[in-house]
Structures are given as structure tokens and as C-alpha cells.
VEXDREN-2710 file (C-alpha; in Angstrom, 1 decimal):
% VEXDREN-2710
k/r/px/py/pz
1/UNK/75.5/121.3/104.0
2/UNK/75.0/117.4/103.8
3/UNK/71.5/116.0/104.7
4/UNK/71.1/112.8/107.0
5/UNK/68.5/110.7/108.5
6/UNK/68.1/110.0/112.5
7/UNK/65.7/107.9/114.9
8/UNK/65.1/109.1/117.9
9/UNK/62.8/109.6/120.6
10/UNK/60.6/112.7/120.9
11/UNK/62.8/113.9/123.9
12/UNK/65.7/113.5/122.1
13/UNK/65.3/114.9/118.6
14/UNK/66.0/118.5/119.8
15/UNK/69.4/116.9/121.2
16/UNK/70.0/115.3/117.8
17/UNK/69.4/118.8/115.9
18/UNK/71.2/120.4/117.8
19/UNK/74.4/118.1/117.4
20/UNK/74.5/117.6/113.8
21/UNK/73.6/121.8/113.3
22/UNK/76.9/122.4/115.5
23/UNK/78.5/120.3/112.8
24/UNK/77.5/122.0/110.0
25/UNK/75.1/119.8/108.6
26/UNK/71.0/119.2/108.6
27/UNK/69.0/116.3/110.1
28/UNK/66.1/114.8/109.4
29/UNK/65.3/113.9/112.7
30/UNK/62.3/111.2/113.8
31/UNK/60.6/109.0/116.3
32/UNK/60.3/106.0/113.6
33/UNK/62.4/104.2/111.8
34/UNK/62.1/104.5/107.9
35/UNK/58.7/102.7/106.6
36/UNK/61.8/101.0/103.9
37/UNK/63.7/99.9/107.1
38/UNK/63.2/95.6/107.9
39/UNK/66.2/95.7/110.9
40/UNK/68.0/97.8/113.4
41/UNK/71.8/96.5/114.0
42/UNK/73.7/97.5/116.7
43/UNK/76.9/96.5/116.6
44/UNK/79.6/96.6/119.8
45/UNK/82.8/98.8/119.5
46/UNK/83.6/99.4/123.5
47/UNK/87.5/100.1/123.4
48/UNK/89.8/101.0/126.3
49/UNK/89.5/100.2/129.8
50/UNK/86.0/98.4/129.1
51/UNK/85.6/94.6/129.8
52/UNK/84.2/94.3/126.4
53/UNK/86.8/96.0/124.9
54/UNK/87.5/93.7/121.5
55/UNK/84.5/92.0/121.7
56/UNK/83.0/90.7/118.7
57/UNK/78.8/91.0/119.4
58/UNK/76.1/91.8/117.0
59/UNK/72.2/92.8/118.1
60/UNK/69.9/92.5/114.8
61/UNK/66.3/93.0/115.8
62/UNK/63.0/93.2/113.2
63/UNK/61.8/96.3/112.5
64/UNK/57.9/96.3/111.6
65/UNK/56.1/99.4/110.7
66/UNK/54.9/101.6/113.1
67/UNK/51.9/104.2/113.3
68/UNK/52.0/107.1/115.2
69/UNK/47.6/107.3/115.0
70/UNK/46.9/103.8/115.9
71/UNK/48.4/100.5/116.5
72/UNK/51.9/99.3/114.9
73/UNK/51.9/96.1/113.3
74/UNK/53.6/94.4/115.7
75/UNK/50.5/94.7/118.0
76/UNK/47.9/94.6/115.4
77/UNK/48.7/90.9/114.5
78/UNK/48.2/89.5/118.0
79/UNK/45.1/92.2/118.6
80/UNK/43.3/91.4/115.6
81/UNK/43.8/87.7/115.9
82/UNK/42.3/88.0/119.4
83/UNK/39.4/89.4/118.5
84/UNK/38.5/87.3/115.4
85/UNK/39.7/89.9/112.9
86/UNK/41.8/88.9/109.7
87/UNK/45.0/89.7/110.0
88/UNK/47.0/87.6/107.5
89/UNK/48.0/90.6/105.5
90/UNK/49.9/92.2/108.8
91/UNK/51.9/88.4/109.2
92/UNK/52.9/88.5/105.4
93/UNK/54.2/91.3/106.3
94/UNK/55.6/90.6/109.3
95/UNK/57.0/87.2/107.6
96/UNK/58.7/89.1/105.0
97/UNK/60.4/91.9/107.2
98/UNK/61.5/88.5/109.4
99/UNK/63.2/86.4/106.3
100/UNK/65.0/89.4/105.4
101/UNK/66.1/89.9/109.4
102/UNK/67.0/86.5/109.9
103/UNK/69.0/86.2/106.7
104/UNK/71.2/89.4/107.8
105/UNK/71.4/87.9/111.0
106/UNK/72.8/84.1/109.7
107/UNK/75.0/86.1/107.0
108/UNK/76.7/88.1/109.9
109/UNK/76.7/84.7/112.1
110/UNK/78.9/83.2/109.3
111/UNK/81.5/85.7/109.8
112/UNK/81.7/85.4/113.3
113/UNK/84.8/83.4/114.7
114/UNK/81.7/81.4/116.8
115/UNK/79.3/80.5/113.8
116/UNK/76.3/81.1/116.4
117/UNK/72.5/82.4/116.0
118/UNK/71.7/83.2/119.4
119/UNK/67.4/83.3/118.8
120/UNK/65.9/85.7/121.4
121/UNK/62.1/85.6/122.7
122/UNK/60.0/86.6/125.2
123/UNK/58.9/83.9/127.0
124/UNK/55.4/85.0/128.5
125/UNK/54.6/87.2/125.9
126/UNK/51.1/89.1/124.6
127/UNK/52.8/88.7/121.1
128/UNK/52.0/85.0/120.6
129/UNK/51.4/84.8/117.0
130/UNK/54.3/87.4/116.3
131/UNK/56.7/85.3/118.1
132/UNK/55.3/81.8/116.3
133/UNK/55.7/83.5/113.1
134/UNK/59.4/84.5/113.7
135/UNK/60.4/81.4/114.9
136/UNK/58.4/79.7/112.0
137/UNK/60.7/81.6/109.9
138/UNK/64.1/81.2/112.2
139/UNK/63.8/77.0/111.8
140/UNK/63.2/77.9/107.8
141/UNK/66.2/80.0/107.6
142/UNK/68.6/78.2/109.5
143/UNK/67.7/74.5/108.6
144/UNK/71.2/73.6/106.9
145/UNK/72.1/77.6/106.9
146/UNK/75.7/76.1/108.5
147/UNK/75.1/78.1/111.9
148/UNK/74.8/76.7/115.3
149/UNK/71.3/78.2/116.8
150/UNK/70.0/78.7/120.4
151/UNK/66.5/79.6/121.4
152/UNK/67.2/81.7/124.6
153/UNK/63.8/83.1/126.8
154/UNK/64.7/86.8/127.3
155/UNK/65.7/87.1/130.6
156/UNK/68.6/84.4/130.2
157/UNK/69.5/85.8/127.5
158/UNK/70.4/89.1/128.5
159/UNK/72.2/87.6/131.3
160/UNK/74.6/85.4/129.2
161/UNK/74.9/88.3/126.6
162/UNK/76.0/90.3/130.3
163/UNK/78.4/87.4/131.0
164/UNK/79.6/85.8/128.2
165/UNK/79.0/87.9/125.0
166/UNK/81.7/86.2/123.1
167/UNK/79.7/83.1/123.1
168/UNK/76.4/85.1/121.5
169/UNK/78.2/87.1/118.8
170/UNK/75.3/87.6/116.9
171/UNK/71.7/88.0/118.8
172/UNK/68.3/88.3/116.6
173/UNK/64.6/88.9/117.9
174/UNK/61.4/89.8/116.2
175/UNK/60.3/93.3/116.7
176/UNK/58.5/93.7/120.8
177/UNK/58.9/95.9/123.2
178/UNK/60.9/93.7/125.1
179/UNK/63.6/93.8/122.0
180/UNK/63.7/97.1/122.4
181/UNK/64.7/97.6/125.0
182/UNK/67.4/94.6/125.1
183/UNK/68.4/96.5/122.3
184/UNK/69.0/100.1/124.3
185/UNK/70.7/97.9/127.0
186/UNK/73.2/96.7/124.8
187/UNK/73.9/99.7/122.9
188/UNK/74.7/101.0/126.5
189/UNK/76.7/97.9/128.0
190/UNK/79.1/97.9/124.6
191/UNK/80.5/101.1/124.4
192/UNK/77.4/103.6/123.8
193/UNK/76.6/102.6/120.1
194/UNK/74.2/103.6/117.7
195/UNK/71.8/101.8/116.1
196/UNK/71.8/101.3/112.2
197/UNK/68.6/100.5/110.1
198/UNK/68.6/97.9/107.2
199/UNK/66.7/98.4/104.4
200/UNK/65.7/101.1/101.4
201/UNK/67.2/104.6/102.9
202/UNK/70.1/105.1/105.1
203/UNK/69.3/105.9/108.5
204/UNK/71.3/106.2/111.9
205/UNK/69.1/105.9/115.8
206/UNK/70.2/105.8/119.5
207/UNK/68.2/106.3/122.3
208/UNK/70.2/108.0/124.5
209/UNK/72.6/111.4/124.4
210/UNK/75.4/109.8/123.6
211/UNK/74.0/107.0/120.8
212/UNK/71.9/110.1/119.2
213/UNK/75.6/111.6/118.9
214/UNK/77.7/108.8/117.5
215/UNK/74.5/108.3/115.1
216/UNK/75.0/111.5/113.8
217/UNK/78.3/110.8/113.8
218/UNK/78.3/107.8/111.8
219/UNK/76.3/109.6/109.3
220/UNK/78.5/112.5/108.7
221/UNK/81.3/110.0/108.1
222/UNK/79.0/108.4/105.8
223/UNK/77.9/111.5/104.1
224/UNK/81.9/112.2/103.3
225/UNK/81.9/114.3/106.6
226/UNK/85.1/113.3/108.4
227/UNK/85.9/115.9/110.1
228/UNK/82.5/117.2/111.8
229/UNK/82.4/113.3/112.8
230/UNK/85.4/113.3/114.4
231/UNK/84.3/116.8/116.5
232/UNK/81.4/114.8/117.8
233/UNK/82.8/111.6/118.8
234/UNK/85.8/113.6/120.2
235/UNK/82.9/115.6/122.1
236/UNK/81.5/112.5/123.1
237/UNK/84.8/111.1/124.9
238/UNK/85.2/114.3/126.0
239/UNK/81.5/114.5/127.9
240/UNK/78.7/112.8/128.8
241/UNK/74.6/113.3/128.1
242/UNK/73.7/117.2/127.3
243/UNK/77.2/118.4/127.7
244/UNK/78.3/117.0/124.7
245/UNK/76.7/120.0/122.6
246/UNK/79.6/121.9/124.5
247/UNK/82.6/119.9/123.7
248/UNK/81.9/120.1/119.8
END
């Protein structure tokens, strides 16, 4: 039995049990990312008859701690702030988890046949101070990094990510709700990927039936597991949401 790490939502982490047990391997299933983790990459890989088929798009986002008890740190920056608390030890660490986002994201950028850092924010956001801080540290980064960069409010960003992804292959945003869920929409739009978490342990998300699966799946094969990840993604093809359990 190999043991690997999934993030998922509460409604899903039955689903993702489930998968990896009719695999023949354990989970350790959870809501959060790991408290190690600094970014969540999704990367495309639609095939086939998809119009994205081949296309070459990245989605790095920041991953700040959260807290299931109280407020994560992405809130507790702007919150505190507000209301005349100190928080300059939640932006260091919010300015460190961002250095070590952004660098991943320009080092993938670099590799890209378009050198391009498309920067996404939230344009009317509660999150003022988290999004100063991240661009603070974008400029920093990129100043002379060799990468062309583009500052894109959220909305029109999604739409030319919709349209013309081969112009954006590699997105990065701090860590808001709003990322989030861009996030979820592209893991759908490119081929139902999975979600991979940068930093300290190894962990695998999705957010859906099928990205919980080819997380699992992706850890298998990681794990030395070819075979049980090939039954799942095979099951995956196969069938959609729930009814993949079946096709394993």
C-alpha cells in the first residue's frame, strides 16, 4: 500500500478515498493545502477533439496558510490593517510565499515558446494590501528577469485566457478567492486537470470528480503506481463525476 497526499473540498474527500482505496492504495485526504505548500500549479494537458488540445498554459497561484478556526492569512492582512492592528508579520509572510510564487512563475515563463508573465488581479478587491504587496513583489521579480509582463484586471483576463491562451502561457495571482476560482475554471476549460502544490511535501488537489481523480492519479504514478494510475484515468475517459468509482 503506498501513502499519498490530496486537497480537496469537504464534499469531495469521501470521493477521493474512495478512488485511491479502489486502487489499492491510502490517502491522506484534506480541505487545506499543506502548511509547507507556497503555490498551486495547474498545468493544461486537453488532448483530442478539444480546442485546446496542444496548448501550452500554466496557472500558478499563491498559496497562504489557511485556518480552519479563524481567519486565513490572506484575509487577516487586509482585516487587521483595517482596524488598526499590526499585521506586518502576516505580509512577511505573505511577501515570502509571493517571491517564491513569482520566481516559479518567471522560471516556467522562460520556458514557454512566448516568454510571457501574464499578472492577474482583482481589480475592486477587499484585499488591497495583499494585492499591493504581490505586485510590490511582481515589479521586484521581474525587473530585468527577461520576461515580457502584463498586469490584466480579472475579468479580462479570464476572457483572453478563454480566447487566446497561447498568448498567456503562464498566468500568476496572489492567493483570493477570486484566484481560486479562476483557478477551478481553468483546470475545467483545459482538459479536467489537477492541481499540484509547490513546496515542502508532495501533494496533489482538484476540485471537482474528475480533478480529485487524475490527482490521485498523478500521485500513484508518482508513488511508482503505474498501473492503478492508469485504471483511474482510463476510468476517467471512460465516465464522468461519481461514475468514475465504477469504471476503475
Amino acid at each position: 500500500m503506498s501513502k499519498i497526499s490530496l486537497v480537496t473540498s469537504a464534499k469531495l474527500k469521501d470521493f477521493a478515498s474512495q478512488v485511491v482505496s479502489k486502487a489499492g492504495a491510502t490517502a491522506n485526504v484534506s480541505t487545506v493545502p499543506p502548511s509547507c505548500a507556497y503555490a498551486a500549479k495547474t498545468v493544461a494537458k486537453a488532448t483530442g477533439n478539444s480546442p485546446y488540445a496542444g496548448v501550452n498554459a500554466t496557472f500558478i497561484r499563491a498559496v497562504l496558510p489557511k485556518d480552519p478556526a479563524g481567519l486565513d492569512t490572506r484575509d487577516k492582512i487586509d482585516v487587521y490593517t483595517d482596524s488598526g492592528i499590526d499585521a506586518s508579520a502576516e505580509v512577511a509572510q505573505a511577501t515570502n510565499a509571493f517571491k517564491l510564487t513569482v520566481a516559479l512563475a518567471i522560471a516556467e515563463a522562460k520556458k514557454a515558446p512566448v516568454k510571457k508573465l501574464t499578472v492577474l488581479v482583482k481589480a475592486t478587491s477587499k484585499h488591497t494590501v495583499l494585492n499591493s504587496t504581490f505586485q510590490t513583489v511582481v515589479d521586484e521579480a521581474t525587473a530585468g528577469a527577461g520576461v515580457e509582463v502584463e498586469v490584466l484586471p480579472s475579468a479580462q483576463a479570464v476572457n483572453k485566457i478563454v480566447m487566446f491562451p497561447e498568448e498567456h502561457p503562464v498566468v500568476v495571482t496572489a492567493d483570493t478567492p477570486t484566484a481560486e476560482l479562476v483557478a477551478d475554471a481553468f483546470a475545467g476549460l483545459f482538459g479536467a486537470v489537477h492541481t499540484e502544490y509547490i513546496g515542502g511535501e508532495s501533494a496533489t488537489g482538484g476540485s471537482s470528480y474528475s480533478t480529485v481523480a487524475t490527482a490521485a492519479a498523478a500521485s500513484l504514478s508518482a508513488a511508482g503506481l503505474s498501473k492503478e494510475a492508469a485504471a483511474i484515468n482510463a476510468a476517467v475517459s471512460k465516465a464522468k463525476g461519481a461514475a468514475i468509482l465504477n469504471a476503475i
